[in-house]
DSSP file (Angstrom, degrees, kcal/mol; ACC not computed):
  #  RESIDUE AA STRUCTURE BP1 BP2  ACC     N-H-->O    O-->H-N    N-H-->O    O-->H-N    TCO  KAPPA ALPHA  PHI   PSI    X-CA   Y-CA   Z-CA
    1    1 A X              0   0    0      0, 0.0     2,-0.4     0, 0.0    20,-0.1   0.000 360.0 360.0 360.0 121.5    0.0    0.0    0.0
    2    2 A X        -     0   0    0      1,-0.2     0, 0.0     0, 0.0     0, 0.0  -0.688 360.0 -83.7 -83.3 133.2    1.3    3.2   -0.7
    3    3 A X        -     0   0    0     -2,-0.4     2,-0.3     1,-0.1    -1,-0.2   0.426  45.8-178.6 -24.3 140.1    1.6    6.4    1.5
    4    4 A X        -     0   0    0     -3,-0.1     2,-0.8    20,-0.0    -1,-0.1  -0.949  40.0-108.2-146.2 165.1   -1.3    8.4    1.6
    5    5 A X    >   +     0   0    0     -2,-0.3     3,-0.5     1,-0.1    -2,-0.0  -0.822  36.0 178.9 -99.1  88.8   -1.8   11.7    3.5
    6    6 A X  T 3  S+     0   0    0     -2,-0.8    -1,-0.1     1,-0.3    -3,-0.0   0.449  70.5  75.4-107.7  -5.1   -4.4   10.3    6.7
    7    7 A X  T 3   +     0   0    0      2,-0.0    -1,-0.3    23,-0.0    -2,-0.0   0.847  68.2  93.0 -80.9 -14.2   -4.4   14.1    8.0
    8    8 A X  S <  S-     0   0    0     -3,-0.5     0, 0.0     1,-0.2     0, 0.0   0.042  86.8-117.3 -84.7-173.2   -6.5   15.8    5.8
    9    9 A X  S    S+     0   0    0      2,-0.1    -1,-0.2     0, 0.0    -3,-0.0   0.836  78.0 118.7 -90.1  -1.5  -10.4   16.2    6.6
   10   10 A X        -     0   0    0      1,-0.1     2,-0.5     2,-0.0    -2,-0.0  -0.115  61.3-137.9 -43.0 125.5  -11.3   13.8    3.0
   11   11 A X        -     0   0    0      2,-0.0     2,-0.5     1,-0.0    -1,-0.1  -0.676  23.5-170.8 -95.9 146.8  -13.1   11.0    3.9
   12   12 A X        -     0   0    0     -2,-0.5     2,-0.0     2,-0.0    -2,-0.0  -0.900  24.3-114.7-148.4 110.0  -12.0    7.6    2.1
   13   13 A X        -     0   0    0     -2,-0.5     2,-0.5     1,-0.1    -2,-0.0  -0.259  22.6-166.5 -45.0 123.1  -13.5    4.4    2.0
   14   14 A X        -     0   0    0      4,-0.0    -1,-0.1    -2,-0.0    -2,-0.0  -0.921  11.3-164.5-115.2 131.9  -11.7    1.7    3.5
   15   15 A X        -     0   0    0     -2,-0.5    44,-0.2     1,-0.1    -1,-0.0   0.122  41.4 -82.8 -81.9-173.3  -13.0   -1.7    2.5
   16   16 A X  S    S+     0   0    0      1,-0.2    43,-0.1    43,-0.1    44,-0.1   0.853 125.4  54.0 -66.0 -26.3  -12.4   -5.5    4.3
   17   17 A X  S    S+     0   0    0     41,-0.1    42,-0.3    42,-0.1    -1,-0.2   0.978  82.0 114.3 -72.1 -58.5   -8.9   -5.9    2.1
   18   18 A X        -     0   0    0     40,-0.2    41,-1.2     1,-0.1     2,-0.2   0.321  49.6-160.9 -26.6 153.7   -7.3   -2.7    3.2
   19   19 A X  B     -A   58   0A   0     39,-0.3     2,-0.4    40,-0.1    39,-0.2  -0.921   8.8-152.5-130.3 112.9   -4.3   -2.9    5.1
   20   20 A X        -     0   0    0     37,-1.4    37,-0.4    -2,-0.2    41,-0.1  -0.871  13.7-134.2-103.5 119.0   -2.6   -0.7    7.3
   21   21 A X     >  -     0   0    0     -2,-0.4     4,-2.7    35,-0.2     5,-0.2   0.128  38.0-104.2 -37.0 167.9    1.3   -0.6    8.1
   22   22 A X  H  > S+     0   0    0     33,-0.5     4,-1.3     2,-0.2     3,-0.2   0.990 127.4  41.3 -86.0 -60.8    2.4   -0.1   12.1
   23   23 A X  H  > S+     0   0    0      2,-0.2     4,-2.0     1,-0.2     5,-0.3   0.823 112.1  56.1 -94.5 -35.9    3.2    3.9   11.0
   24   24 A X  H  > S+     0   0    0      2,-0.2     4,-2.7     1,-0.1     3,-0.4   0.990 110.8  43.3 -54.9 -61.0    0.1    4.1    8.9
   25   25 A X  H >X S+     0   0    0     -4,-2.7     4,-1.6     1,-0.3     3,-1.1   0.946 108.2  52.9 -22.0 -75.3   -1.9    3.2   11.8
   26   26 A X  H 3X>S+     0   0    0     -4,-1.3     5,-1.3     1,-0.3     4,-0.5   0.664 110.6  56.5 -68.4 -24.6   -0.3    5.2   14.0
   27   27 A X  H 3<5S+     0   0    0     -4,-2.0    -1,-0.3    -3,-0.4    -2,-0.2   0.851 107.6  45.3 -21.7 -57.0   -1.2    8.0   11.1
   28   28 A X  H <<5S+     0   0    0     -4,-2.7    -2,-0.2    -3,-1.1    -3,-0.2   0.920 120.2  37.0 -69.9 -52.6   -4.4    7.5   11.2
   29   29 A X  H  <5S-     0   0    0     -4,-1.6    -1,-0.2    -5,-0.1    -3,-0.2   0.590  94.8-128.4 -74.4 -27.7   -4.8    7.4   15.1
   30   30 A X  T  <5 +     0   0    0     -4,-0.5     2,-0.2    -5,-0.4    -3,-0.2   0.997  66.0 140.9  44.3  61.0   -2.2   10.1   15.7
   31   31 A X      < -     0   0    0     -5,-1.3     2,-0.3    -8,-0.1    -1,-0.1  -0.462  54.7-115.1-100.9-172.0   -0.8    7.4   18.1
   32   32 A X    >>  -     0   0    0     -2,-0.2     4,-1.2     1,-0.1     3,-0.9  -0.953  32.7-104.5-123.3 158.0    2.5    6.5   18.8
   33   33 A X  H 3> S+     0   0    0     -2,-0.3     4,-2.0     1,-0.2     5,-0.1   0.792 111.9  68.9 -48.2 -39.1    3.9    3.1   18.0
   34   34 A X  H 3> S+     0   0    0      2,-0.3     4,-1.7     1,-0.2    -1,-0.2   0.810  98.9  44.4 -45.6 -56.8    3.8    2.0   21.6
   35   35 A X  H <> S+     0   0    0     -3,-0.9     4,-2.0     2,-0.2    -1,-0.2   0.894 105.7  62.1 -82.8 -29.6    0.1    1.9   22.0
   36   36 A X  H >X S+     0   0    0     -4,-1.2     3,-1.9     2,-0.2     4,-1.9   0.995 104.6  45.6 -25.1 -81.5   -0.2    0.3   19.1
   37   37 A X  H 3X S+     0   0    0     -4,-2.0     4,-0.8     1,-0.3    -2,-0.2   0.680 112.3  52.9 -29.6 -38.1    1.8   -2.3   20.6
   38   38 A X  H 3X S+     0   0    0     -4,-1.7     4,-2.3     2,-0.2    -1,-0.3   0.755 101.8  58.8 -65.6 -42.6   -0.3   -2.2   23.7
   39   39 A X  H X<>S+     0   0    0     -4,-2.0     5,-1.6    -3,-1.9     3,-1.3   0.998 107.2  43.6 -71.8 -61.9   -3.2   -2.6   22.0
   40   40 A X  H 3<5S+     0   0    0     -4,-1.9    -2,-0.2     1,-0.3    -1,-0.2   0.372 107.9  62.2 -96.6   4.6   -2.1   -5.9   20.5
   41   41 A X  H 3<5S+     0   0    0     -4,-0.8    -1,-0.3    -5,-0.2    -2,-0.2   0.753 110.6  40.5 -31.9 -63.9   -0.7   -7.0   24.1
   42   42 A X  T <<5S-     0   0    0     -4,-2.3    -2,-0.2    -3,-1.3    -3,-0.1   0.131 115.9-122.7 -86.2  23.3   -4.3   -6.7   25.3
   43   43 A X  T   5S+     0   0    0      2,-0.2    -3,-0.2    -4,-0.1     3,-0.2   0.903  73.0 134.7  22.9  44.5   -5.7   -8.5   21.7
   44   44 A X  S   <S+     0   0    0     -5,-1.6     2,-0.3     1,-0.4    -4,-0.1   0.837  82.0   6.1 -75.0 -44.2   -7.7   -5.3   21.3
   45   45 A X  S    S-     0   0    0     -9,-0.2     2,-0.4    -6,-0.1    -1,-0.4  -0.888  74.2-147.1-128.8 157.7   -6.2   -5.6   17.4
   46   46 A X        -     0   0    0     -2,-0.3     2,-0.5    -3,-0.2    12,-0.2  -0.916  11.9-149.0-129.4 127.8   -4.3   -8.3   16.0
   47   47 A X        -     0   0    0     -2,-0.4    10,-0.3    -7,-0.2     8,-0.1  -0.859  12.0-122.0-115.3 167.8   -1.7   -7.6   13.3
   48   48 A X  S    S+     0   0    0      8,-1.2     8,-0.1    -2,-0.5     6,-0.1   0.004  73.2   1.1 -54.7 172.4   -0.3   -9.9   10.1
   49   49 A X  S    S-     0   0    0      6,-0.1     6,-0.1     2,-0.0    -2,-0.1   0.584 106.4 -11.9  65.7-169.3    3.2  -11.0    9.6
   50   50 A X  S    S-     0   0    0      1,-0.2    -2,-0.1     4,-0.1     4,-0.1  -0.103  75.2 -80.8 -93.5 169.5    6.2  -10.1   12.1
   51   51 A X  S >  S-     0   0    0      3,-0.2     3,-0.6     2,-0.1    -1,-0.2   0.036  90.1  -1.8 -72.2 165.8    6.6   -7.8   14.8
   52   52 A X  G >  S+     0   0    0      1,-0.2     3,-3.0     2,-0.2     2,-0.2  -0.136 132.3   4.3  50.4-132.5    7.3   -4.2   14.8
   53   53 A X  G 3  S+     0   0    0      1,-0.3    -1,-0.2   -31,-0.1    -2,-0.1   0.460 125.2  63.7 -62.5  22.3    7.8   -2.6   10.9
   54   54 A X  G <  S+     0   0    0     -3,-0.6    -1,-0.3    -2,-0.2    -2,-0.2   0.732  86.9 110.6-106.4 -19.8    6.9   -6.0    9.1
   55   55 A X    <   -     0   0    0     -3,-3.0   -33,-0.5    -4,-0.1     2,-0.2  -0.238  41.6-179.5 -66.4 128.8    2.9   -5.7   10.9
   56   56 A X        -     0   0    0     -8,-0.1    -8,-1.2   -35,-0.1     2,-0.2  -0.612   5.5-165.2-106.2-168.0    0.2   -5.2    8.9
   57   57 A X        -     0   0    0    -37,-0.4   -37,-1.4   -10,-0.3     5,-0.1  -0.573  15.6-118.6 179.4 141.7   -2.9   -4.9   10.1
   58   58 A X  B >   -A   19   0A   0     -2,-0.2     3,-2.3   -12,-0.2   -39,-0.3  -0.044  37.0-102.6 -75.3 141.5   -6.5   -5.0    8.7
   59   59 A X  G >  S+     0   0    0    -41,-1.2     3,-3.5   -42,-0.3     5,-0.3   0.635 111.6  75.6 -34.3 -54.4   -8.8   -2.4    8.9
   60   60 A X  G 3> S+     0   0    0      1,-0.3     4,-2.6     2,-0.2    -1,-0.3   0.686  89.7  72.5 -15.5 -38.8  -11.0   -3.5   11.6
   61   61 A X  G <4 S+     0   0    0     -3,-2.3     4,-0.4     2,-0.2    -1,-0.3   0.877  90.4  55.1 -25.6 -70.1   -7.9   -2.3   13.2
   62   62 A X  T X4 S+     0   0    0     -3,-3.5     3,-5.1     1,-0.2     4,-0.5   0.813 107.0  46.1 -18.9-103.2   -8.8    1.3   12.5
   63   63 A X  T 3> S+     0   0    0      1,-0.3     4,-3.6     2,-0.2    -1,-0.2   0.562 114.3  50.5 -19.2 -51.9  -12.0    1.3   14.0
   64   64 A X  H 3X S+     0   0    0     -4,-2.6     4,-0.8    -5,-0.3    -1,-0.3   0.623 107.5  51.0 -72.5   3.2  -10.7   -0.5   17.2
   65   65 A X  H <4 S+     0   0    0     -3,-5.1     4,-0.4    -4,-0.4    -2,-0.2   0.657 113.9  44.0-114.9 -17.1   -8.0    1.6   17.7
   66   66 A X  H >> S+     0   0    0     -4,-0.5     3,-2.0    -5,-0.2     4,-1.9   0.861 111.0  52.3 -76.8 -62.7  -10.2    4.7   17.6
   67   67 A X  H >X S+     0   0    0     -4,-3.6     4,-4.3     1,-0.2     3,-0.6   0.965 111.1  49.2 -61.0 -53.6  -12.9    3.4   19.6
   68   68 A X  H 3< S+     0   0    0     -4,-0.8     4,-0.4     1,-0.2    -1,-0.2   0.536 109.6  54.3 -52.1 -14.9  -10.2    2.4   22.5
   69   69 A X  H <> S+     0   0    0     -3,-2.0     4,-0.8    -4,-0.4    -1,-0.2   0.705 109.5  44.4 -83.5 -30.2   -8.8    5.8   22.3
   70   70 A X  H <X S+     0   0    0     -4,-1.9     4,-3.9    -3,-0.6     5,-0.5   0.942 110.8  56.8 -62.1 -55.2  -12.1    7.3   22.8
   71   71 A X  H  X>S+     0   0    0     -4,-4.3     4,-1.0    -5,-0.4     5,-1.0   0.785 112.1  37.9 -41.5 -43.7  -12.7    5.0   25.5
   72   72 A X  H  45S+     0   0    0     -4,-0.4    -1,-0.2     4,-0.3    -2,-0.2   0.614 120.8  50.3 -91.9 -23.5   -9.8    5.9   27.4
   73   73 A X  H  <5S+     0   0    0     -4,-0.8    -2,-0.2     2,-0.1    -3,-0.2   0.978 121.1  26.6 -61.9 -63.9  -10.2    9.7   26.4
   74   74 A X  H  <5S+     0   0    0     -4,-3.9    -3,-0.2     1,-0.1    -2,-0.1   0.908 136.2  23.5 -80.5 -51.6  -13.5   10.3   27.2
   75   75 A X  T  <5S-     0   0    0     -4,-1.0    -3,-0.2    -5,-0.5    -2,-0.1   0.761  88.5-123.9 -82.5 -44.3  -14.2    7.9   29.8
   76   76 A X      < +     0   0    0     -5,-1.0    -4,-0.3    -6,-0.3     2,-0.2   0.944  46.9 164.1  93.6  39.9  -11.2    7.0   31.3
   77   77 A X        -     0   0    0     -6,-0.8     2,-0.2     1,-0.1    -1,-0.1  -0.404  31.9-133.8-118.6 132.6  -11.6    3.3   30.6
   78   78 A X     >  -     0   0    0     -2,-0.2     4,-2.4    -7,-0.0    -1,-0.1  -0.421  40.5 -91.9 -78.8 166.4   -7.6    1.1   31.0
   79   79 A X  H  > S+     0   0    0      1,-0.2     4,-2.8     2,-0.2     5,-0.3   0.872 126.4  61.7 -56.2 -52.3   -7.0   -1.2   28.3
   80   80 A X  H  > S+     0   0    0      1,-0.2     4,-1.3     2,-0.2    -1,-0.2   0.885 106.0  51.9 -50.5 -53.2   -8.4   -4.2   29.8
   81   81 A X  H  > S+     0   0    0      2,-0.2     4,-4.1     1,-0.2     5,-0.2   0.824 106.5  53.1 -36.5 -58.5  -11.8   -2.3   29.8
   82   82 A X  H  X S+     0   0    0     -4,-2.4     4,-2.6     1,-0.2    -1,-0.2   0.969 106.3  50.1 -38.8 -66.0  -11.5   -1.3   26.2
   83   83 A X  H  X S+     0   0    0     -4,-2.8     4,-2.8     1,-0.3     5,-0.3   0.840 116.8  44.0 -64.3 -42.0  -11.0   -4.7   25.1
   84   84 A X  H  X S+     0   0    0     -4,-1.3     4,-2.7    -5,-0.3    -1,-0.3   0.998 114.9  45.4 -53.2 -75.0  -14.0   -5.8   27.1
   85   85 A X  H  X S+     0   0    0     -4,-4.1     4,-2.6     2,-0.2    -2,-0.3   0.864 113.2  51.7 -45.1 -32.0  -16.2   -3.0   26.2
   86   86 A X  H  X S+     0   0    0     -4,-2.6     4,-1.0     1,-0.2     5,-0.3   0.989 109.7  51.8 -70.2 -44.0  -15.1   -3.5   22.4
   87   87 A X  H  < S+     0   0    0     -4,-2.8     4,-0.6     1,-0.2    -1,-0.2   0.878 111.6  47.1 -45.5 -41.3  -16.0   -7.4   22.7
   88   88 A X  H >X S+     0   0    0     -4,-2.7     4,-1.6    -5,-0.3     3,-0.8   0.941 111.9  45.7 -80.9 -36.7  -19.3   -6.4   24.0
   89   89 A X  H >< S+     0   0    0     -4,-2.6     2,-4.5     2,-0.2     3,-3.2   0.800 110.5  55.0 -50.6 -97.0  -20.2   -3.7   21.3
   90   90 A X  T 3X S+     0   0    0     -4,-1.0     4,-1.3     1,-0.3    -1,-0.2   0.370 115.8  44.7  -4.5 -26.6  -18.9   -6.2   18.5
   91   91 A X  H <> S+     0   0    0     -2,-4.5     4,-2.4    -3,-0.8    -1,-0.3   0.764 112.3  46.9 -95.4 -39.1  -21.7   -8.6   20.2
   92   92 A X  H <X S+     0   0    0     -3,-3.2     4,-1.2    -4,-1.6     5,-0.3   0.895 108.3  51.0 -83.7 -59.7  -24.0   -6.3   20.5
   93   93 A X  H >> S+     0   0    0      2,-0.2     4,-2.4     1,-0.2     3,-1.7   0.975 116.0  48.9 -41.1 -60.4  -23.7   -4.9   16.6
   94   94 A X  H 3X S+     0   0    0     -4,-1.3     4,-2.0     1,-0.3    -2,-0.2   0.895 111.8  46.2 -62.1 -25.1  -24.0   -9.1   15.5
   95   95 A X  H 3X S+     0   0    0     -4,-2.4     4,-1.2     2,-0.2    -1,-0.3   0.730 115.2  49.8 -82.1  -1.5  -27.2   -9.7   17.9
   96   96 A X  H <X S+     0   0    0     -3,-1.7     4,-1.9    -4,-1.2     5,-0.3   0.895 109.4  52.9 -92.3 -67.4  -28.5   -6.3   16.2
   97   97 A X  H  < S+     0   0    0     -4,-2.4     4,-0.2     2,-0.3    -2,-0.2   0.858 112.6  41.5 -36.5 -64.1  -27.7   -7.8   13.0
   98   98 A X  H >< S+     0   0    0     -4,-2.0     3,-4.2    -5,-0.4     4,-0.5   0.980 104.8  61.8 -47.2 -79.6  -29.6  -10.8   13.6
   99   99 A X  H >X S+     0   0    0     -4,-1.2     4,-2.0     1,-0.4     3,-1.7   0.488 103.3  48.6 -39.0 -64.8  -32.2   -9.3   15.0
  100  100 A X  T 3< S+     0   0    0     -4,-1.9    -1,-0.4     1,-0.3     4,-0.4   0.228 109.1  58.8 -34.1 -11.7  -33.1   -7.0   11.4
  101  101 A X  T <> S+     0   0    0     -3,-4.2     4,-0.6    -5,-0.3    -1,-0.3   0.477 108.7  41.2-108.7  -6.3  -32.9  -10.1    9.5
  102  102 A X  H <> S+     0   0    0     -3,-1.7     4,-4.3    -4,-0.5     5,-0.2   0.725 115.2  45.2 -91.0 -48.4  -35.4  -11.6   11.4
  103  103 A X  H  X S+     0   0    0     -4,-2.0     4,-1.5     2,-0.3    -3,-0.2   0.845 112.0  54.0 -50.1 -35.9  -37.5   -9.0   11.6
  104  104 A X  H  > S+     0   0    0     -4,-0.4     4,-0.8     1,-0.2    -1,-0.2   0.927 112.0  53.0 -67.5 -54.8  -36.9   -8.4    7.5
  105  105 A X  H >< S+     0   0    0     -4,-0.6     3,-2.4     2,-0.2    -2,-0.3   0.965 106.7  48.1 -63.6 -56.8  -38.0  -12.2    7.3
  106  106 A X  H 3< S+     0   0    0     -4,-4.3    -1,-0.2     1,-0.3    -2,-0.2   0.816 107.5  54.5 -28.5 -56.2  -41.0  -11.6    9.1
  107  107 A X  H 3<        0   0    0     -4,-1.5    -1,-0.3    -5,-0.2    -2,-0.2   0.569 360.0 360.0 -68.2  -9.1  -42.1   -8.4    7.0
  108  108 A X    <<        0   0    0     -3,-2.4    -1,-0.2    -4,-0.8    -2,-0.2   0.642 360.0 360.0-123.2 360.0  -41.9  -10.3    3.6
């Protein structure tokens, strides 16, 4: 994947393939490598391939690494908390998910 400019305010889809390098991430998040790392200590995100500049890791990433920053920002949530709270959203989105597909089956 080649460098791409993650400050500006343009929004860009990123789809299921995308992949983000350890310093892209840390772009994105306007983290430092370190919490990366932390994060994938606590399996809040999981990266590809070898440690440190060889990691990739898949979008989903993003999202978790933004929500866990928020978490810790806003609330004041530790890591272990994130990863808990993220598990439970994630759970919460699939029974949601269900839920509209039953309901969709119902209506037709």
């Amino acid at each position: 994947m080649k460098a791409k400019d993650y400050s500006t305010a343009s929004v860009e889809l990123i789809d299921e393939q995308t992949t983000f390098t350890l310093a892209e991430l840390c772009r994105c998040c306007s983290v430092e490598a370190e919490l990366i790392e932390a994060l994938v200590e606590q399996g809040i995100i999981e990266p590809i391939g070898k440690r440190g500049r060889h990691w990739y890791f898949p979008s989903s990433s993003l999202r978790r690494t933004r929500i866990t920053i928020r978490l810790q920002n806003d609330l004041g949530v530790n890591l272990s908390g994130a990863a808990l709270a993220l598990d439970l959203l994630e759970r919460i989105e699939e029974l949601d998910a269900r839920l509209r597909v039953m309901q969709s089956d119902r209506s037709s």
